[in-house]
mmCIF file as Biopython writes it, N, C-alpha, C and O atoms, coordinates in Angstrom:
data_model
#
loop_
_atom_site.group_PDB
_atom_site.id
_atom_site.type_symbol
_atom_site.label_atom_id
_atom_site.label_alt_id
_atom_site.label_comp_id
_atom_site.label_asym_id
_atom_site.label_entity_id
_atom_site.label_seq_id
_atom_site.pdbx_PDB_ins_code
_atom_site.Cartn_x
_atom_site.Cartn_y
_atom_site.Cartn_z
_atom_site.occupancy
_atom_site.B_iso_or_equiv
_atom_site.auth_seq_id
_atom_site.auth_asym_id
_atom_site.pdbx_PDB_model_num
ATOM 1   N N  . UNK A ? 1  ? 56.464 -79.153 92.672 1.0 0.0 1  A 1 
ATOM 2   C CA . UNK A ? 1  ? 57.713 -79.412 91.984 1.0 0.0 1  A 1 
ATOM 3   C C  . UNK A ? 1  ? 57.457 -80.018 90.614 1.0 0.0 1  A 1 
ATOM 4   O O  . UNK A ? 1  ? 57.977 -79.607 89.577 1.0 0.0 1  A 1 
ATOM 5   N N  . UNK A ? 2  ? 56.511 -81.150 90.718 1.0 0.0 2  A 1 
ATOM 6   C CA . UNK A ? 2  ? 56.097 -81.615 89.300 1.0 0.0 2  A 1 
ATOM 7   C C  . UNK A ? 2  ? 55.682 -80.505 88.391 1.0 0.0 2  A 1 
ATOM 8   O O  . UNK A ? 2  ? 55.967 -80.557 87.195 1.0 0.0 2  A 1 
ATOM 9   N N  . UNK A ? 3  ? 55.108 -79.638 88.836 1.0 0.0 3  A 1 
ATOM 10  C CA . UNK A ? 3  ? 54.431 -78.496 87.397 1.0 0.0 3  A 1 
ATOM 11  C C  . UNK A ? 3  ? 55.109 -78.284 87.493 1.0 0.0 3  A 1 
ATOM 12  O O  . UNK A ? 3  ? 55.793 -78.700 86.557 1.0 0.0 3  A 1 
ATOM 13  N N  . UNK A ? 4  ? 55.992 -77.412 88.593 1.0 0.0 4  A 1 
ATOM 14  C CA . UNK A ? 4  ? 58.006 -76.673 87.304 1.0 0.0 4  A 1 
ATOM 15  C C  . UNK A ? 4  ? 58.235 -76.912 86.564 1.0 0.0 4  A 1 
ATOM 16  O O  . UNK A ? 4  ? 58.347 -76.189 85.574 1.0 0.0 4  A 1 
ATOM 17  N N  . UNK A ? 5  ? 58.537 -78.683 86.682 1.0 0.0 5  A 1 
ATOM 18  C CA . UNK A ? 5  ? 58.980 -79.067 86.051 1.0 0.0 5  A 1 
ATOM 19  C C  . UNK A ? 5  ? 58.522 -79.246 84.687 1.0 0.0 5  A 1 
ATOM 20  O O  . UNK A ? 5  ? 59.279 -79.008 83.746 1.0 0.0 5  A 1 
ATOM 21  N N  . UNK A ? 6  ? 57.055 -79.743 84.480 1.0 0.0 6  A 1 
ATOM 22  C CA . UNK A ? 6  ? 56.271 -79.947 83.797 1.0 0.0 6  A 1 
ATOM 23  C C  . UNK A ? 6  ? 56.344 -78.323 82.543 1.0 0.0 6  A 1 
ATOM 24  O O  . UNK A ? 6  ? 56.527 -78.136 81.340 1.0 0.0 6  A 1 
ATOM 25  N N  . UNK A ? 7  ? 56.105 -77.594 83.616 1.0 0.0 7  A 1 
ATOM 26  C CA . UNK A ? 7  ? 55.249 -76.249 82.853 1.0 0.0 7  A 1 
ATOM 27  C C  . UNK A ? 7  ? 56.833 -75.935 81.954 1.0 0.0 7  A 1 
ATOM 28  O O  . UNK A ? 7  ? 56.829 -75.698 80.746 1.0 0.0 7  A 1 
ATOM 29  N N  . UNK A ? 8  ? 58.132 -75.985 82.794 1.0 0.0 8  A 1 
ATOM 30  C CA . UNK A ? 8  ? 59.735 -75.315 82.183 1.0 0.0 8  A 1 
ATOM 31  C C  . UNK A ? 8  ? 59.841 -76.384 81.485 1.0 0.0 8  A 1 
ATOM 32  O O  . UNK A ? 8  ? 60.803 -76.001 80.819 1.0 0.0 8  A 1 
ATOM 33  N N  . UNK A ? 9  ? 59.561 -77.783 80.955 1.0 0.0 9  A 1 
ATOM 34  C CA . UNK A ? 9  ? 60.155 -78.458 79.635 1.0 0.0 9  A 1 
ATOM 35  C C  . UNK A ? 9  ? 59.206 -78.271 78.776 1.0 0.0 9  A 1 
ATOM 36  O O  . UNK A ? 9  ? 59.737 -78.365 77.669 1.0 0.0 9  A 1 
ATOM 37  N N  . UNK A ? 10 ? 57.787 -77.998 78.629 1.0 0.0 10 A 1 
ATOM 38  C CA . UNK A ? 10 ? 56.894 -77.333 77.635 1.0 0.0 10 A 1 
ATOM 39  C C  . UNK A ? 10 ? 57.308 -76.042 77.587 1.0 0.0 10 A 1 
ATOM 40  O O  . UNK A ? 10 ? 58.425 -76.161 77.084 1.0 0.0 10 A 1 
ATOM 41  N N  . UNK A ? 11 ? 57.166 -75.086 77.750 1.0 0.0 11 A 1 
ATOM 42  C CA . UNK A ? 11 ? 58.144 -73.948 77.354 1.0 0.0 11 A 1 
ATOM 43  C C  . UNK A ? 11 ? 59.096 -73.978 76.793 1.0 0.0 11 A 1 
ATOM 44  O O  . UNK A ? 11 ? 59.162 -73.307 75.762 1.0 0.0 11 A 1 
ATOM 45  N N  . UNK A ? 12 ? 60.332 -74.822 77.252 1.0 0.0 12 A 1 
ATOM 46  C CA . UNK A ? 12 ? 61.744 -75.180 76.653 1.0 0.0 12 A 1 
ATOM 47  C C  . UNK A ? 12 ? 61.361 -75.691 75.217 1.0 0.0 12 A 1 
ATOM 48  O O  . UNK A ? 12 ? 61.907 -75.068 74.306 1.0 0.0 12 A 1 
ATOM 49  N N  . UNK A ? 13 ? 60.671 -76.529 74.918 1.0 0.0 13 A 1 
ATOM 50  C CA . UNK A ? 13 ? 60.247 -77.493 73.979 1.0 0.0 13 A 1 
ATOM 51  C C  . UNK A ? 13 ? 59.497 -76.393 73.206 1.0 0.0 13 A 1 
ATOM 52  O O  . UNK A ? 13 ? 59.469 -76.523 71.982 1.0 0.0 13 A 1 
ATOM 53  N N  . UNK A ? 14 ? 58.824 -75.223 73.806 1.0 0.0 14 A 1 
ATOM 54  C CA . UNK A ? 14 ? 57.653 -74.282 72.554 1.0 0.0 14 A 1 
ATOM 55  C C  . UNK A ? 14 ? 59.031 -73.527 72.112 1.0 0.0 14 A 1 
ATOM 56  O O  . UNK A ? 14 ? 59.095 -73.541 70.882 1.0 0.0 14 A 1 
ATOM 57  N N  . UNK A ? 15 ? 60.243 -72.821 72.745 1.0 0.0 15 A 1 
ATOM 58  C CA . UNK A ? 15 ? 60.729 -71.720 72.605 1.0 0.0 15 A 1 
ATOM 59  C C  . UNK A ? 15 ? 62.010 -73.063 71.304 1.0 0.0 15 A 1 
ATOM 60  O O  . UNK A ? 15 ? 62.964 -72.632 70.658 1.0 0.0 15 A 1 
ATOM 61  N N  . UNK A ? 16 ? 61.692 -74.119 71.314 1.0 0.0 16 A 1 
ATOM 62  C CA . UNK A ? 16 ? 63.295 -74.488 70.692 1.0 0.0 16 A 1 
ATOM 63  C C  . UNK A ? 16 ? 62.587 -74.891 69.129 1.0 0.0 16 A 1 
ATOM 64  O O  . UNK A ? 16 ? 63.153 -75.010 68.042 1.0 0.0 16 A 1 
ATOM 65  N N  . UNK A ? 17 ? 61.118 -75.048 69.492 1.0 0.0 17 A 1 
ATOM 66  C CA . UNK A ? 17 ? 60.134 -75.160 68.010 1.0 0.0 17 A 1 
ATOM 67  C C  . UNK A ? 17 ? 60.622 -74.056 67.097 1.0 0.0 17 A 1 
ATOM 68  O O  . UNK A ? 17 ? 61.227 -74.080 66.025 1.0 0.0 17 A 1 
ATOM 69  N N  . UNK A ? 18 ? 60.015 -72.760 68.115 1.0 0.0 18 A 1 
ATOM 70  C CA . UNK A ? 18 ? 60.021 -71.439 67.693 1.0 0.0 18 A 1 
ATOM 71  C C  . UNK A ? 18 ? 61.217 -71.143 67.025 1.0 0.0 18 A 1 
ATOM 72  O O  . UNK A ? 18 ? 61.219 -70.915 65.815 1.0 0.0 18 A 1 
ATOM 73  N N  . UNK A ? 19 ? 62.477 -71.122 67.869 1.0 0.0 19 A 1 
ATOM 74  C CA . UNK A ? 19 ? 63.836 -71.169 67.048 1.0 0.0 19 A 1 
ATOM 75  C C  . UNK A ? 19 ? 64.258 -72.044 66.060 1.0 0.0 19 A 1 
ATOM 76  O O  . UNK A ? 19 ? 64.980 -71.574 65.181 1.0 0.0 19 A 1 
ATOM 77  N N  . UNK A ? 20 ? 63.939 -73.305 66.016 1.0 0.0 20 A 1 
ATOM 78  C CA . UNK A ? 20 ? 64.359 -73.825 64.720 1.0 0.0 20 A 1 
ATOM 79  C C  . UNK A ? 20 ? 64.328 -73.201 63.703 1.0 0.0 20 A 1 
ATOM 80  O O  . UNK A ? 20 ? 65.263 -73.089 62.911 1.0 0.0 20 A 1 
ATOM 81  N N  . UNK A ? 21 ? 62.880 -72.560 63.575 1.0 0.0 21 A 1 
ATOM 82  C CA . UNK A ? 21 ? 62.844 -72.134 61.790 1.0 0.0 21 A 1 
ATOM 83  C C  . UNK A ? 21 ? 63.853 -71.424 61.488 1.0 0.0 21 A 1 
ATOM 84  O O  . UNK A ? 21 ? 64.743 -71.688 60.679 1.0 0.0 21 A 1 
ATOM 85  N N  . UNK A ? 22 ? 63.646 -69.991 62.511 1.0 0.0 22 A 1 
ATOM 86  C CA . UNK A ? 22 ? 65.318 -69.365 61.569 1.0 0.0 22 A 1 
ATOM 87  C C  . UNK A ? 22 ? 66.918 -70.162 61.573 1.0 0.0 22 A 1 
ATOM 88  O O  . UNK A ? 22 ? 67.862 -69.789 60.877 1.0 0.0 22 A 1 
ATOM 89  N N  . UNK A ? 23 ? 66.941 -71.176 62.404 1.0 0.0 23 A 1 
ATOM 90  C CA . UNK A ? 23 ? 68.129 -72.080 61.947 1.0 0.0 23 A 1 
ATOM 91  C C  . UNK A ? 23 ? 68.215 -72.805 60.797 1.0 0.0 23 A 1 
ATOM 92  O O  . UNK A ? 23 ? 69.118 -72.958 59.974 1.0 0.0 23 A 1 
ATOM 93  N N  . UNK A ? 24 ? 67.090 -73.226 60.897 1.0 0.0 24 A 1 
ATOM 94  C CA . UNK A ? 24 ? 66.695 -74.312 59.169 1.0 0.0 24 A 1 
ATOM 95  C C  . UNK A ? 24 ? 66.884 -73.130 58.122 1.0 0.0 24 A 1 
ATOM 96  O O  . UNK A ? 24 ? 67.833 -73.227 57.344 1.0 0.0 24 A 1 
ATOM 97  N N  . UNK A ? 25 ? 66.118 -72.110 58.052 1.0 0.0 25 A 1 
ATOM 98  C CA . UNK A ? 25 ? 66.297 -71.307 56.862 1.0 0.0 25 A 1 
ATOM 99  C C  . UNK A ? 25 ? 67.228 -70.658 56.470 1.0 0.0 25 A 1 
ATOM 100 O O  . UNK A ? 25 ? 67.836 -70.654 55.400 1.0 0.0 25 A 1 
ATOM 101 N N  . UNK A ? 26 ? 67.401 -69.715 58.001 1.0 0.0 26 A 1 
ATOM 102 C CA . UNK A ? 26 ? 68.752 -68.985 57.360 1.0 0.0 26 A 1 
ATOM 103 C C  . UNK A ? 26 ? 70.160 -69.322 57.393 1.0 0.0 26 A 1 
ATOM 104 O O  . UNK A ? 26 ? 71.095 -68.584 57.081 1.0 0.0 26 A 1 
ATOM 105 N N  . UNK A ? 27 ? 70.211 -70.626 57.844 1.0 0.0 27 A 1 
ATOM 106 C CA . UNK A ? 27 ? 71.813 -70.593 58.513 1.0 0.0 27 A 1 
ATOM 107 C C  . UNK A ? 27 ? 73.490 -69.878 58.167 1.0 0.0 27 A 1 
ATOM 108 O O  . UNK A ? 27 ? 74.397 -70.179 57.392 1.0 0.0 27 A 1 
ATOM 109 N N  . UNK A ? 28 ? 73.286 -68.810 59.196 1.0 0.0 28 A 1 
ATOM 110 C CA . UNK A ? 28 ? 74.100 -68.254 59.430 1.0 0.0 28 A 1 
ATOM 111 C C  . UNK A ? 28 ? 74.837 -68.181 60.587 1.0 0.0 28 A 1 
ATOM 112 O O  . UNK A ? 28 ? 74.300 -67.703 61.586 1.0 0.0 28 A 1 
ATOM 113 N N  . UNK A ? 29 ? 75.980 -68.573 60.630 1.0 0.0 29 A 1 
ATOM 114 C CA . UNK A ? 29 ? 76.741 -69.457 61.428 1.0 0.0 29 A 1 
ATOM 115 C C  . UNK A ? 29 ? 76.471 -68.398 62.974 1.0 0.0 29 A 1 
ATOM 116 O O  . UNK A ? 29 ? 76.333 -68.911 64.085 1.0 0.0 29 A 1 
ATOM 117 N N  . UNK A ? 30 ? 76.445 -67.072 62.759 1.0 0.0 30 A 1 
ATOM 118 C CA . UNK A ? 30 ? 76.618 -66.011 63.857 1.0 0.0 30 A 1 
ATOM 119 C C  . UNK A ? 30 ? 75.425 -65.875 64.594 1.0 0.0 30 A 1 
ATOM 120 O O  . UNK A ? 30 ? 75.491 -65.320 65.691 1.0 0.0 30 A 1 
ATOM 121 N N  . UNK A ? 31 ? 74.169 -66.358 64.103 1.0 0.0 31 A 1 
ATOM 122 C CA . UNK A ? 31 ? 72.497 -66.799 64.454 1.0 0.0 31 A 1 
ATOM 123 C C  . UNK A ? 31 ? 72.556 -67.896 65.487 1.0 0.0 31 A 1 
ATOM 124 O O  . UNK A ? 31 ? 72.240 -68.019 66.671 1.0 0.0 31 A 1 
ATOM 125 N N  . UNK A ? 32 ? 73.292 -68.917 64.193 1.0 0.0 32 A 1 
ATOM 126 C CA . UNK A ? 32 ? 73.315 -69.973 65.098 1.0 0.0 32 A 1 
ATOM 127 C C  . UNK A ? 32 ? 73.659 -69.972 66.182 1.0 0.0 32 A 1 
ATOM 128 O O  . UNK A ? 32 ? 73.083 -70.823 66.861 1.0 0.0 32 A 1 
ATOM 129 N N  . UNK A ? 33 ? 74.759 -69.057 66.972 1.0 0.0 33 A 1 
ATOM 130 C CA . UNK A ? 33 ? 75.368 -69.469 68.122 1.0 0.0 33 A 1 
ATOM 131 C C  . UNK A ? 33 ? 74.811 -68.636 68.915 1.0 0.0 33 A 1 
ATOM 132 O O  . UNK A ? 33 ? 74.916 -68.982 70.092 1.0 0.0 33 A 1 
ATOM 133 N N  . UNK A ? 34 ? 74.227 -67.619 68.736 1.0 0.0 34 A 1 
ATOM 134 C CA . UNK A ? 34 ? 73.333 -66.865 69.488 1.0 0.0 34 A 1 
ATOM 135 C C  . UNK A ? 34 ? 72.136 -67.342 70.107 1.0 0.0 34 A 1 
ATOM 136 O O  . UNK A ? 34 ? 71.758 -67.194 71.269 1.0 0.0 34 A 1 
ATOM 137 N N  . UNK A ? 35 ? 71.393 -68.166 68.779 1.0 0.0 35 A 1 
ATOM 138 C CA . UNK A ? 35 ? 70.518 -69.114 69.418 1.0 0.0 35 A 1 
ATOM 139 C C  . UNK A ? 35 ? 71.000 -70.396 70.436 1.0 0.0 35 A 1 
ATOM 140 O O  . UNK A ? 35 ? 70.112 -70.979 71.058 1.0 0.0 35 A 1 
ATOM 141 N N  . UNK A ? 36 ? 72.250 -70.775 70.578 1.0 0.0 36 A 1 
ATOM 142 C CA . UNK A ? 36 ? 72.404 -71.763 70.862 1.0 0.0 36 A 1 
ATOM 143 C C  . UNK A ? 36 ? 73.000 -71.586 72.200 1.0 0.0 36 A 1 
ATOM 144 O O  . UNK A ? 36 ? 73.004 -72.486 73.040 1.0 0.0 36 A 1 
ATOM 145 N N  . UNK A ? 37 ? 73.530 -70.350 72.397 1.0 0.0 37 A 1 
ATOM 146 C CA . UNK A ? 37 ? 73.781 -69.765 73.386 1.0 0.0 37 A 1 
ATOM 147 C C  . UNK A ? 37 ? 72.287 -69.361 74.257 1.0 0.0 37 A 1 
ATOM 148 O O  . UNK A ? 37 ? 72.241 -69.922 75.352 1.0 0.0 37 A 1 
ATOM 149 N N  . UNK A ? 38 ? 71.491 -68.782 74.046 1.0 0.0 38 A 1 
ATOM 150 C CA . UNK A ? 38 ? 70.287 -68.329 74.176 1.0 0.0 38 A 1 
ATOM 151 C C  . UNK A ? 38 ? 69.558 -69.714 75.432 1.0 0.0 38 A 1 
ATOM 152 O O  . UNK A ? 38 ? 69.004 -69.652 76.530 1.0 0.0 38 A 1 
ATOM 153 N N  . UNK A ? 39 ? 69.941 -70.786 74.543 1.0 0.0 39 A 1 
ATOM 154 C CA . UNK A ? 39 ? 68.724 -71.608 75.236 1.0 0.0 39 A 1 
ATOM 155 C C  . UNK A ? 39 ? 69.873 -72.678 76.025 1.0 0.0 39 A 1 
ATOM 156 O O  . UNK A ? 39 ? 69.428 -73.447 76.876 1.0 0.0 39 A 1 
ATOM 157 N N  . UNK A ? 40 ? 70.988 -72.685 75.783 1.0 0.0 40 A 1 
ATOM 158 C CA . UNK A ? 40 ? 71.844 -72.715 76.983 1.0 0.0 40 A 1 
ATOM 159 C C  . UNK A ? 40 ? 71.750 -72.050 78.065 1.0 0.0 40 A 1 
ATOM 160 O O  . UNK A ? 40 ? 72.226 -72.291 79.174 1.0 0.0 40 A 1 
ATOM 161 N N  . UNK A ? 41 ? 71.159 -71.259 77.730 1.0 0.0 41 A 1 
ATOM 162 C CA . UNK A ? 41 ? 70.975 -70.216 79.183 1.0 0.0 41 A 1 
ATOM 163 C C  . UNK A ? 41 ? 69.643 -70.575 79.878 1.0 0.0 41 A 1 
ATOM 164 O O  . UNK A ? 41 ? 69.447 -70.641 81.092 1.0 0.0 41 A 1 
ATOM 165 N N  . UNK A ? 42 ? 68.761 -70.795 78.870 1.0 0.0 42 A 1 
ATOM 166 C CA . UNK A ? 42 ? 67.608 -70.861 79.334 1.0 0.0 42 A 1 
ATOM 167 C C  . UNK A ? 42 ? 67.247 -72.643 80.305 1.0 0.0 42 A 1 
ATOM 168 O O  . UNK A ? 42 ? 66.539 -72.973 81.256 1.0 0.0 42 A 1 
ATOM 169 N N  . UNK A ? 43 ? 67.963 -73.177 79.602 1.0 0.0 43 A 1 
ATOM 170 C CA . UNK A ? 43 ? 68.506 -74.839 80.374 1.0 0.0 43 A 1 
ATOM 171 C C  . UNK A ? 43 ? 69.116 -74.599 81.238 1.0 0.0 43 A 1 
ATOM 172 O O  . UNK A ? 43 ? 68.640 -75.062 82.275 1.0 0.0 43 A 1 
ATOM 173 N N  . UNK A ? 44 ? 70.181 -73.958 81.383 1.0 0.0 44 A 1 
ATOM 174 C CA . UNK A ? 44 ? 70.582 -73.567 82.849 1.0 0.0 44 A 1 
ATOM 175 C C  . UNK A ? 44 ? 69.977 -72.746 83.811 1.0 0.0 44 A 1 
ATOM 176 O O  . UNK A ? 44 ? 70.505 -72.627 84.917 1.0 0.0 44 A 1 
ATOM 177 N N  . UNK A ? 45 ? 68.810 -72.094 83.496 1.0 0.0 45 A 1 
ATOM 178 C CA . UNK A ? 45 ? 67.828 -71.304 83.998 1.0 0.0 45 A 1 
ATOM 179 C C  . UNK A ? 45 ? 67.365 -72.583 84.406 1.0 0.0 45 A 1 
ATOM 180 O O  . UNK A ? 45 ? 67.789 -73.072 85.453 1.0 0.0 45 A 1 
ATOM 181 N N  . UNK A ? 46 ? 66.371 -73.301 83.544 1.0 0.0 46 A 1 
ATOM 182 C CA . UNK A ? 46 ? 65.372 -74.226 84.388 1.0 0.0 46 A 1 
ATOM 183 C C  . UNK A ? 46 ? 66.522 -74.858 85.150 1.0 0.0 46 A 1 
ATOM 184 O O  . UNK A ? 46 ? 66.370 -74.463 86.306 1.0 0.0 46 A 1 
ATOM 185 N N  . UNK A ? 47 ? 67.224 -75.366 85.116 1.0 0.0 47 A 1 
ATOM 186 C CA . UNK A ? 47 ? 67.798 -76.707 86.133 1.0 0.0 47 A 1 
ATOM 187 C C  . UNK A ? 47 ? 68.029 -75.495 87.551 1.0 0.0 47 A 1 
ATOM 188 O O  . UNK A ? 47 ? 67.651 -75.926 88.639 1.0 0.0 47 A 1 
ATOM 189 N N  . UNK A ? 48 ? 68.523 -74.292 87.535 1.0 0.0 48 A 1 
ATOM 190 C CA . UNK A ? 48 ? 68.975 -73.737 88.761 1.0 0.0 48 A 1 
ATOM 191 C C  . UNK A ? 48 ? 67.114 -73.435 89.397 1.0 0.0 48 A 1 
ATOM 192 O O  . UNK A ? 48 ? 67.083 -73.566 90.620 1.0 0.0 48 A 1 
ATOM 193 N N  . UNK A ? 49 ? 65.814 -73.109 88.832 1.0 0.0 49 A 1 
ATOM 194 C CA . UNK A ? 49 ? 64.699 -73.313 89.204 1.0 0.0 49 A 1 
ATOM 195 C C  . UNK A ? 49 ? 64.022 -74.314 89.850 1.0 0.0 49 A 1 
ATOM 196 O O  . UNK A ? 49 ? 63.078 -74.309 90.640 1.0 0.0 49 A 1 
ATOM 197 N N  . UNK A ? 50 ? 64.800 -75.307 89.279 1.0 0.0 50 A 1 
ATOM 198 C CA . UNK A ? 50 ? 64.405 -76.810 90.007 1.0 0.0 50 A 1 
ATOM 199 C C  . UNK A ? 50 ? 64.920 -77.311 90.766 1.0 0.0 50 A 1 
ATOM 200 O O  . UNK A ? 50 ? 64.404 -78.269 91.343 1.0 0.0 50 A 1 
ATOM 201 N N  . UNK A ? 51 ? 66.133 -76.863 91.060 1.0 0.0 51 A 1 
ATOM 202 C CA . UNK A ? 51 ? 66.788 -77.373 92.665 1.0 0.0 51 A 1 
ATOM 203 C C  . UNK A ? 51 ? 66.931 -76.176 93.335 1.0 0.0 51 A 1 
ATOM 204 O O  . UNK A ? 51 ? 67.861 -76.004 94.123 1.0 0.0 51 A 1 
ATOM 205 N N  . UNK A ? 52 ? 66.147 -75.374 93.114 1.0 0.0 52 A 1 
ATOM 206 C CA . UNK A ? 52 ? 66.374 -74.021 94.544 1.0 0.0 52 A 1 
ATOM 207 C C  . UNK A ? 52 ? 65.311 -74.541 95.259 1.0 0.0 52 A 1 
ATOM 208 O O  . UNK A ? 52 ? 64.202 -74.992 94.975 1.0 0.0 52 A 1 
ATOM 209 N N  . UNK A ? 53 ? 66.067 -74.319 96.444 1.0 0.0 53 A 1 
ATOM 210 C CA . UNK A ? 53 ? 64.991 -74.946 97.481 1.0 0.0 53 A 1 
ATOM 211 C C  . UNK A ? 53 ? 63.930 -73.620 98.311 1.0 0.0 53 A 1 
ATOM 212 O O  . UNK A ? 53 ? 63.759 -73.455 99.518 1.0 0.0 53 A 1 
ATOM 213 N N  . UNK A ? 54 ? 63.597 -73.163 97.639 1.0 0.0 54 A 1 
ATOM 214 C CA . UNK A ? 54 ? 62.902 -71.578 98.154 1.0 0.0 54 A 1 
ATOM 215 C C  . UNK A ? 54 ? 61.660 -71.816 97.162 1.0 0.0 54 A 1 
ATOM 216 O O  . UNK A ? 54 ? 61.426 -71.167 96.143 1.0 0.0 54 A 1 
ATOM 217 N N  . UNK A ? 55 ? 61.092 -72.633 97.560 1.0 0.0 55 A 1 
ATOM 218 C CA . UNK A ? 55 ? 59.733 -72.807 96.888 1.0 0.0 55 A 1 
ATOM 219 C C  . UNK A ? 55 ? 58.564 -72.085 96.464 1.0 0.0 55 A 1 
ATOM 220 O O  . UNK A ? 55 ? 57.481 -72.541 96.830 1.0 0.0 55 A 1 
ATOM 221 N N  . UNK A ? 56 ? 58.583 -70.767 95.574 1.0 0.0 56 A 1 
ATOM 222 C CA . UNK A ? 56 ? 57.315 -70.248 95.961 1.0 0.0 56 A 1 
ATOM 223 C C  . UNK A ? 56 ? 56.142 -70.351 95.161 1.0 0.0 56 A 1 
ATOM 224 O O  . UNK A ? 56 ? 55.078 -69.878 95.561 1.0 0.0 56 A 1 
#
C-alpha cells in the first residue's frame, strides 16, 4: 500500500511539473482547463487506487 502510494504522488508530482510549462507560457484560458481537468482526473484516479480493496 505504501509504494501506491508512494510510486502515484511521484508520478502526480512528475506529470503536474510536466504541465506547468505550457500553463506558464501559453496561457490560454481553454488549455488551462483541459489541463486542469486532466489531472483532476488523474487525482481522482489515484485516490479510487488507494482505497480499492482488490490488491494486486
Amino acid at each position: 500500500m505504501f509504494v501506491k502510494a508512494f510510486t502515484g504522488l511521484v508520478a502526480s508530482a512528475l506529470a503536474l511539473a510536466f504541465l506547468a510549462v505550457p500553463i506558464l507560457k501559453l496561457k490560454d484560458p481553454a488549455l488551462i482547463a483541459v489541463i486542469v481537468l486532466g489531472v483532476a482526473l488523474m487525482f481522482i484516479d489515484l485516490v479510487q487506487k488507494l482505497t480499492d480493496k482488490d490488491d494486486r
